[in-house]
LUMTI-164440 format. One line per 2 residues: number of its first residue (from 1); their letters; for each residue x, y, z of C-alpha. Coordinates in steps of 0.001 Angstrom, whole numbers. Layout:
% LUMTI-164440
NUM> a> X Y Z  ...
***
This chain:
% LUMTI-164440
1> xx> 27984 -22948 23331  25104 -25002 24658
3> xx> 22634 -26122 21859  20082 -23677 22505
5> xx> 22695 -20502 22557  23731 -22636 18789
7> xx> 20340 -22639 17883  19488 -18934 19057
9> xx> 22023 -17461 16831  21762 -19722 13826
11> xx> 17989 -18498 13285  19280 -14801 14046
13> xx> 22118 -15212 11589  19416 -16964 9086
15> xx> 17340 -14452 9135  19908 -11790 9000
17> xx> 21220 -13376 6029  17703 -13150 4519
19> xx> 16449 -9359 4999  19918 -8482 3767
21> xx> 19236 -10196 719  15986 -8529 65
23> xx> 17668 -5077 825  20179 -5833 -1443
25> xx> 17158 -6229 -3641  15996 -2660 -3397
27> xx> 19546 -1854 -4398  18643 -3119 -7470
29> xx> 15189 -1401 -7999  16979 1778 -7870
31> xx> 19254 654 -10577  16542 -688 -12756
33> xx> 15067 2723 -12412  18095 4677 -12744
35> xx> 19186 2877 -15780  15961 3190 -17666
37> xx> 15229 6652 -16291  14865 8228 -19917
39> xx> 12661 6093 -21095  9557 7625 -20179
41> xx> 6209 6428 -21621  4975 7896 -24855
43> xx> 1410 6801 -26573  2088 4836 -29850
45> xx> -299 7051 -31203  -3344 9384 -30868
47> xx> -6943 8793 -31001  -8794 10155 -33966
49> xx> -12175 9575 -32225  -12243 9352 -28447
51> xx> -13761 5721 -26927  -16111 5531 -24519
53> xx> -15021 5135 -20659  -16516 3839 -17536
55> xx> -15715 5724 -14485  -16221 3092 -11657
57> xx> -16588 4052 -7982  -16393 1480 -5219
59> xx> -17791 3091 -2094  -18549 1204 1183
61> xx> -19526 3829 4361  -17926 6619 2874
63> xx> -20008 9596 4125  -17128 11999 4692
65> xx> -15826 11900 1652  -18180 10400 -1420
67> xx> -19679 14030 -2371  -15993 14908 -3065
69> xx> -15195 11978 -5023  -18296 12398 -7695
71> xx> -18073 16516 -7628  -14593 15599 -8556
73> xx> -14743 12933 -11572  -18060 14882 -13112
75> xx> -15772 17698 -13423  -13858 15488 -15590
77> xx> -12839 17201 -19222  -13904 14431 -21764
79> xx> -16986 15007 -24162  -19833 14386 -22026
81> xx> -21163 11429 -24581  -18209 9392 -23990
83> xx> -17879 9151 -20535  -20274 7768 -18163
85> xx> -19930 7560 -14435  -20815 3985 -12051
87> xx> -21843 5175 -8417  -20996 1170 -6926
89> xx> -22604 1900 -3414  -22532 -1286 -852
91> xx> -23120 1512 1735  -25082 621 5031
93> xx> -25322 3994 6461  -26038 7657 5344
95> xx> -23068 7202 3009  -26495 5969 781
97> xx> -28282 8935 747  -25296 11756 434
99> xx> -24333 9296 -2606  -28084 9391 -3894
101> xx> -28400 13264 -3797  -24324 13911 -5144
103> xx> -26127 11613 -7984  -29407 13427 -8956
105> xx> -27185 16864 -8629  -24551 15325 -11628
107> xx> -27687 14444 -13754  -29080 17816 -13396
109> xx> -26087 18957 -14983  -26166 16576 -17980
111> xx> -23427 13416 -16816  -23744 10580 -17609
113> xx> -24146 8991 -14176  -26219 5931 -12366
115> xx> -26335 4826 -9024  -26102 1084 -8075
117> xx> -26703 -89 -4707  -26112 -3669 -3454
119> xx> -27750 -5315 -334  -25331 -8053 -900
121> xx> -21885 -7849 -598  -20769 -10460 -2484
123> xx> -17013 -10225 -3276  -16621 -6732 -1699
125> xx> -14927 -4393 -4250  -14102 -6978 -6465
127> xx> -17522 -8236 -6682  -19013 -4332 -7027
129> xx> -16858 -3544 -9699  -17752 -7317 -11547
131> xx> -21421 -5897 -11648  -20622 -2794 -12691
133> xx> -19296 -4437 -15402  -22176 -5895 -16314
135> xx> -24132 -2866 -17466  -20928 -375 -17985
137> xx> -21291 867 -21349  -17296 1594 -21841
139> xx> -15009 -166 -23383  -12231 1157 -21177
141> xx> -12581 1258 -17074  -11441 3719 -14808
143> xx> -11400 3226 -11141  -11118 5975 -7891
145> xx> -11479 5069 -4861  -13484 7119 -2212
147> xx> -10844 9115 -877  -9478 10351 -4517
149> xx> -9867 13650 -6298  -8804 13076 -9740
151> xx> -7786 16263 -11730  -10166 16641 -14850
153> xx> -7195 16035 -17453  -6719 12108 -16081
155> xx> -8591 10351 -19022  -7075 12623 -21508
157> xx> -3771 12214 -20247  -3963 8366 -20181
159> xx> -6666 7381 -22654  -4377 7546 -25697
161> xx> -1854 5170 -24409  -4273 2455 -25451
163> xx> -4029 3206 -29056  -1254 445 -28594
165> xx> -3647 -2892 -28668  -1524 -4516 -26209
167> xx> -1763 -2235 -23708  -4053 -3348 -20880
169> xx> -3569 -1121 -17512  -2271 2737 -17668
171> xx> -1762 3145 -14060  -1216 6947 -12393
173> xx> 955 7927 -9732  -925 8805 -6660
175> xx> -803 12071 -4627  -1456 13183 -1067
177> xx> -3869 15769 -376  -3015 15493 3811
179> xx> 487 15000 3810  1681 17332 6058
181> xx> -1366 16933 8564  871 14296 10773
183> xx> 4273 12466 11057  1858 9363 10278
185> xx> 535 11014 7105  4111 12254 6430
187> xx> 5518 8800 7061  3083 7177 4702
189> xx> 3043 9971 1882  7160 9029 2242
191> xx> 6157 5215 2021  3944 5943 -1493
193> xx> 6237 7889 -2801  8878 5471 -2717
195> xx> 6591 2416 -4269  4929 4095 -7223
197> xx> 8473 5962 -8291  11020 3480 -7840
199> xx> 8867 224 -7874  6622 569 -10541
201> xx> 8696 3057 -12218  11795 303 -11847
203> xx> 9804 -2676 -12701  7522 -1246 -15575
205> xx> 10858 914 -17442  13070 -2531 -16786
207> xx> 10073 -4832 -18563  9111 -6457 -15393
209> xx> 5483 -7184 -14162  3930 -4665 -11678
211> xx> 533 -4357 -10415  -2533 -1587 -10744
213> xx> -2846 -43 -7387  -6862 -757 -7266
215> xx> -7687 2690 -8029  -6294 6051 -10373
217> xx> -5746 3859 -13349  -7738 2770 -16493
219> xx> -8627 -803 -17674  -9000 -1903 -20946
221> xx> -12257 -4352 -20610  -11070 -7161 -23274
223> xx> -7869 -7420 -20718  -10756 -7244 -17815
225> xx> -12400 -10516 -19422  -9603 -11937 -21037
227> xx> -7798 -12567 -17587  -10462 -13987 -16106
229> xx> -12322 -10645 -14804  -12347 -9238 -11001
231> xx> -11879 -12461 -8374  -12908 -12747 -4875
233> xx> -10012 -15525 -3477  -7744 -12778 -2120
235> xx> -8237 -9080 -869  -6188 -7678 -3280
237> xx> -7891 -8363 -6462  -6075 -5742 -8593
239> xx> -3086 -7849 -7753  -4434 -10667 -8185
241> xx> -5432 -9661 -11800  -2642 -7399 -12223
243> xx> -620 -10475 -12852  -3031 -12662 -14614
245> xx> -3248 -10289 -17139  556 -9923 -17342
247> xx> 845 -13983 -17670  -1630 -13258 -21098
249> xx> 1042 -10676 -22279  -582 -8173 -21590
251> xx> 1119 -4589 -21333  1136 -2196 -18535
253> xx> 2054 1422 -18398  2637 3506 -15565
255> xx> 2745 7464 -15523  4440 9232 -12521
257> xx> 3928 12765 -14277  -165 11845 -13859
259> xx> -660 12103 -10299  -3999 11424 -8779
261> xx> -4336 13051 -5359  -5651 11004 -2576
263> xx> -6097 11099 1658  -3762 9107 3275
265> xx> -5189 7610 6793  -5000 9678 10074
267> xx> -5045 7528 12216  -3067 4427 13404
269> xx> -5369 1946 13559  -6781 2707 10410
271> xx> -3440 2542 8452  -2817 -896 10191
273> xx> -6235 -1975 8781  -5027 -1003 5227
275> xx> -1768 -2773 5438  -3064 -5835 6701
277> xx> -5091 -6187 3932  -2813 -5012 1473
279> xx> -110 -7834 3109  -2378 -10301 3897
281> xx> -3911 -9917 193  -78 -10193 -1246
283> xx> 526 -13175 193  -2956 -14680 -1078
285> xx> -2038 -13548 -4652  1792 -15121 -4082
287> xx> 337 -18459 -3070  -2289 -18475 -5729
289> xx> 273 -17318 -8752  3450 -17647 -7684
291> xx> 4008 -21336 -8888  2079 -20275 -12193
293> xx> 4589 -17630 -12692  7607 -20392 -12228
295> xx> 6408 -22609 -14401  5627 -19857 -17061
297> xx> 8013 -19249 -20464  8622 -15580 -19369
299> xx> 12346 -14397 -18767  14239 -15800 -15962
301> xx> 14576 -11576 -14603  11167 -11470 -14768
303> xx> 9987 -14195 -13036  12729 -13368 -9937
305> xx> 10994 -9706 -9582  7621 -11264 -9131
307> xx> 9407 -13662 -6905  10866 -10722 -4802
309> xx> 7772 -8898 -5258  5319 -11519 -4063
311> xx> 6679 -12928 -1081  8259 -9473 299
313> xx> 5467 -9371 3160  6923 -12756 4468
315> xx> 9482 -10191 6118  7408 -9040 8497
317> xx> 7044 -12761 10179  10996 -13285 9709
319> xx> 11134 -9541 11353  8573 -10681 14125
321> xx> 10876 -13523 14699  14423 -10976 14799
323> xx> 12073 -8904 17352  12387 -11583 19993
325> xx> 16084 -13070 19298  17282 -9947 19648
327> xx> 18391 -9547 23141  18878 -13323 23515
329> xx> 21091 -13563 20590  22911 -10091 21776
331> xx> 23442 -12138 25152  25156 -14879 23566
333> xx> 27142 -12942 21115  28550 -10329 24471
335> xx> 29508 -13356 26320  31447 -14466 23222
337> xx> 32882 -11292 22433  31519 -8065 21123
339> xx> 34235 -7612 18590  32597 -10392 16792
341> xx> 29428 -8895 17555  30831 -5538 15371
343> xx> 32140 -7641 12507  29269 -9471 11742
345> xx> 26232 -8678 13159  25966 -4997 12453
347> xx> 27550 -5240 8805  24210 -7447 8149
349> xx> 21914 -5127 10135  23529 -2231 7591
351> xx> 22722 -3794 4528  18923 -4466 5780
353> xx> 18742 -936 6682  20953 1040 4908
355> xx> 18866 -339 1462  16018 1324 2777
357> xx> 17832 4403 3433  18895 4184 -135
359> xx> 15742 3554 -1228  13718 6378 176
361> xx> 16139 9181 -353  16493 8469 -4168
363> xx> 12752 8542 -4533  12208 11840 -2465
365> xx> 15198 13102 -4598  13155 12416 -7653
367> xx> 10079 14479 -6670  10790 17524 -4224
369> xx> 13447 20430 -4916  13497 20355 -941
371> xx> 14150 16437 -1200  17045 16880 1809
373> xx> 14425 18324 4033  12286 15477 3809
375> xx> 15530 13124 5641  14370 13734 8788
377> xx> 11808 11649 8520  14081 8406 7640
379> xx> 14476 7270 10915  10886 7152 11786
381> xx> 9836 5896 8816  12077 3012 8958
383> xx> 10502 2599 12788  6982 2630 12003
385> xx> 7842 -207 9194  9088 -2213 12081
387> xx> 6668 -1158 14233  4378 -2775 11753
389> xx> 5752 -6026 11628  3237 -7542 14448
391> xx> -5 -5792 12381  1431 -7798 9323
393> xx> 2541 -10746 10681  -1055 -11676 11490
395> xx> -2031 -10716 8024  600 -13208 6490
397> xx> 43 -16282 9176  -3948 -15470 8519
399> xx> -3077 -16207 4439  -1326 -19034 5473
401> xx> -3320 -20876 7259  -6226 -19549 4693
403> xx> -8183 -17817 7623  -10997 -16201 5781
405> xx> -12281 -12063 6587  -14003 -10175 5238
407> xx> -12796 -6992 3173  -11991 -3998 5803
409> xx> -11905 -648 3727  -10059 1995 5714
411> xx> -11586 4588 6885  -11644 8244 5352
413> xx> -12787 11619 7298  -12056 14131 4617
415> xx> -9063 15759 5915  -7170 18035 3489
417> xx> -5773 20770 5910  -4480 20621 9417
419> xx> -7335 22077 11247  -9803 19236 10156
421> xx> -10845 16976 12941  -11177 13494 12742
423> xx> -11987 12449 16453  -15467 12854 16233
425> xx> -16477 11537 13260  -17781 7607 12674
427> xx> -15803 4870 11594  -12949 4292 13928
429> xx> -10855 1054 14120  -11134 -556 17342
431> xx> -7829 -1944 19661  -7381 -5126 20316
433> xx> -4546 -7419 22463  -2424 -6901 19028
435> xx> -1278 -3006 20143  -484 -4423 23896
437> xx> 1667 -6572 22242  3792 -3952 20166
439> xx> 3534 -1912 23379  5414 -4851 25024
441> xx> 7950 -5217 22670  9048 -1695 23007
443> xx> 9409 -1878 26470  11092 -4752 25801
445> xx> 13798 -3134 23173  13798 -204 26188
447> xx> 15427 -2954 28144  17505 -4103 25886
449> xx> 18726 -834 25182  19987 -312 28516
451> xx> 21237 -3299 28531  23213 -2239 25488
453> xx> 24327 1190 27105  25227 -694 30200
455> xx> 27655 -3085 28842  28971 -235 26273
457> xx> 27901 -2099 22788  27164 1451 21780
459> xx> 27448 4 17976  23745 -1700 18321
461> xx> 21993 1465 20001  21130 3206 16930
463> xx> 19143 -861 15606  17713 -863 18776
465> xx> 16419 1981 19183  14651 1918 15499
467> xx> 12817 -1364 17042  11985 567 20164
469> xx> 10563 3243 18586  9155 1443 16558
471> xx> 7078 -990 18512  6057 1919 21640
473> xx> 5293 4144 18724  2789 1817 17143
475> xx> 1128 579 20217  990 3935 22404
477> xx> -311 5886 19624  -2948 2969 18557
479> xx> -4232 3116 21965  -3916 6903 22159
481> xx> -6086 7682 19000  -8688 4972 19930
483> xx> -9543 6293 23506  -9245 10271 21631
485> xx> -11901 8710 19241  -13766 6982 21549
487> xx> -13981 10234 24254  -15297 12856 21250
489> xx> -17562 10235 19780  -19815 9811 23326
491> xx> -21275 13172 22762  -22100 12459 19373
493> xx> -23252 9020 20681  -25525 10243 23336
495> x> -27732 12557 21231
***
């Protein structure tokens, strides 16, 4: 072999060697949950008196959907002088008003409810829900996002797990009000599933750290202040303090019998947005803790989860880099001999893959009598999570190099049935070069492929095609939903 064919295939092997290893890790978070399966969280106790609670909402723009949201937690069963409800509006549009109105209706019915509107955006959510905090009158915090509809037994269900004083975070499972509205929204509801049941569920039952989600949870405020309160360094400050307040010993519980229903996004560019802040906020939080965490006295299995946990999202730039060795190193390994090519290449792309497999059907199995139904969508779902890997790639290389932006909430229309529209309504992601890109890499798997069929290595066709379908998935339909957007929105535009 020449030294560049040696050097082609020893960083394809490399990073082979290293996805395997983390799907060999989400082997093990389905036997962390499996094994402590039973042990499902019970409060220590039961509040004689119920404590007051802040219900925080961090809005930004969210016209379509804010009106649900405080309908929704006013509803909320809890004595009415014990609960009192934070509008946090950093709205620049008619969001302000809808907000304003939804507010003066709630009063007129006796809650407990302000409105507080910053010109300054200081910190984004993380700096909203810091001056909440200032004037919230609640010793415990509650958090929804925009695009939630909590059910009005949530703080009643949760509130007595702090009668143990350890106990900082009771995070709930969240649901999906759109699920079925789109293989996107299908895909991602799949995605969700999979992270609050066997992640949070495996790390919190196995006495490992795991994080609040940022929204359908409860904060006790001494763990709030304690940790060092809401931070604006990264753009995933419930992260950020998740594990902060872990560091402090503090406790966290998590509840997948509470679910919290939520919209997922419809639209591709808009779920890109959210997971490239959610990886490019990881990655922040890894480089800011992860070394704190190391050096800390906690047990040697817990610090290897948060190692696994934190730097997970560095896949996508190993994955970015698999994207384009693949039909070089294919190339090489043909010319050498494709028996080889059988023995060791594809055993290592089935452990990567077949994890995820794993992974997904076991937490589908845990929720849905119809779990078998829900296989079809496997193969997509493992596409669009390589179809990702360009979206997220940026977002890691961006924390790297400590490239500074600003924090992009994703968009929400309101959908909750399949006839809902979404085209013509505000807030649309735009493209940029990044979806020509992922629509050149699938044409450049499409090659491949036939390269593949040509030759007869028939055992890679099912790997390629995932990346194929993958990448023209991502870009075509990015493109797609923009120029639908843009087309119903000139109407709207012109008036």
């Amino acid at each position: 072999m020449t030294p560049l064919e040696t050097l082609i295939l020893a960083t394809y092997f490399f990073i082979l060697i290293i996805l395997a290893g983390y799907g060999w890790h989400r082997y093990y978070l389905v036997y962390a949950y499996m094994k402590n399966r039973d042990k499902v969280p019970v409060p220590v106790n039961r509040f004689d008196e119920l404590p007051t609670v802040t219900l925080q909402l961090p809005i930004y723009n969210e016209m379509y959907v804010v009106d649900r949201l405080i309908q929704s937690v006013c509803r909320m069963d809890y004595p009415r002088d014990r609960f009192e409800v934070q509008v946090l509006d950093d709205s620049t549009d008619e969001t302000r008003s809808i907000a304003q109105m939804a507010v003066r209706r709630a009063v007129a019915q006796g809650v407990d409810i302000t409105y507080l509107h910053r010109t300054d955006r200081t910190g984004y959510k993380a700096g909203a829900l810091e001056a909440g905090m200032k004037v919230a009158k609640g010793e415990f915090i509650a958090i929804f996002d925009a695009d939630f509809l909590p059910t009005p037994d949530f703080l009643k269900r949760t509130v007595d797990h702090f009668t143990d004083p350890k106990v900082a975070v009771v995070q709930a499972r969240w649901g999906h009000i759109n699920a079925d509205y789109s293989l996107l929204t299908k895909i991602q509801s799949i995605l969700l599933d999979a992270h609050f049941v066997l992640e949070h569920g495996g790390r919190n039952r196995a006495g490992c750290f795991f994080n609040f989600n940022g929204t359908a949870g409860v904060w006790r405020r001494e763990a709030i202040d304690s940790a060092g309160g809401w931070q604006h360094d990264t753009l995933t400050e419930d992260l950020d303090l998740s594990y902060r307040a872990q560091l402090l010993g503090w406790k966290f519980v998590f509840l997948p019998d509470v679910v919290s229903p939520a919209e997922v996004p419809v639209e591709m560019n808009s779920f890109k947005s959210q997971q490239h802040r959610w990886a490019k906020g990881s990655i922040q939080t890894c480089m800011k803790l992860l070394p704190r965490i190391l050096r800390s006295n906690q047990p040697i299995g817990v610090k290897a989860e948060a190692f696994f946990h934190l730097t997970a999202n560095f896949n996508y730039l190993l994955m970015s880099v698999l994207s384009v060795l693949m039909f070089p190193a294919m190339y090489v390994r043909y010319n050498m001999g494709w028996t080889e090519m059988l023995l060791i290449d594809i055993p290592l792309f089935a452990a990567a893959t077949l994890s995820v497999c794993n992974f997904y059907i076991v937490s589908q199995r845990e929720l849905y009598p119809d779990w078998r139904t829900r296989l079809k969508y496997l193969p997509f779902l493992m596409s669009i999570g390589i179809g990702l890997c360009v979206n997220n790639t940026r977002a890691v290389l961006e924390a790297l190099f400590h490239k500074e932006s600003e924090f992009a909430r994703t968009p929400k229309y309101g959908i909750e049935r399949d006839s809902d529209e979404w085209a013509g309504k505000k807030y649309h992601q735009t493209v940029g070069v990044q979806s020509l890109i992922e629509l050149a890499l699938g044409l450049y798997f499409t090659g491949t492929v036939f390269y593949a069929l040509i030759n007869q290595i028939y055992g890679t066709l099912p790997f390629l095609m995932l990346f194929q379908i993958g990448f023209l998935y991502t870009g075509l339909l990015s493109i797609l939903q923009q120029f639908t957007g843009d087309e119903a929105m000139a109407p709207e535009i012109a008036k």
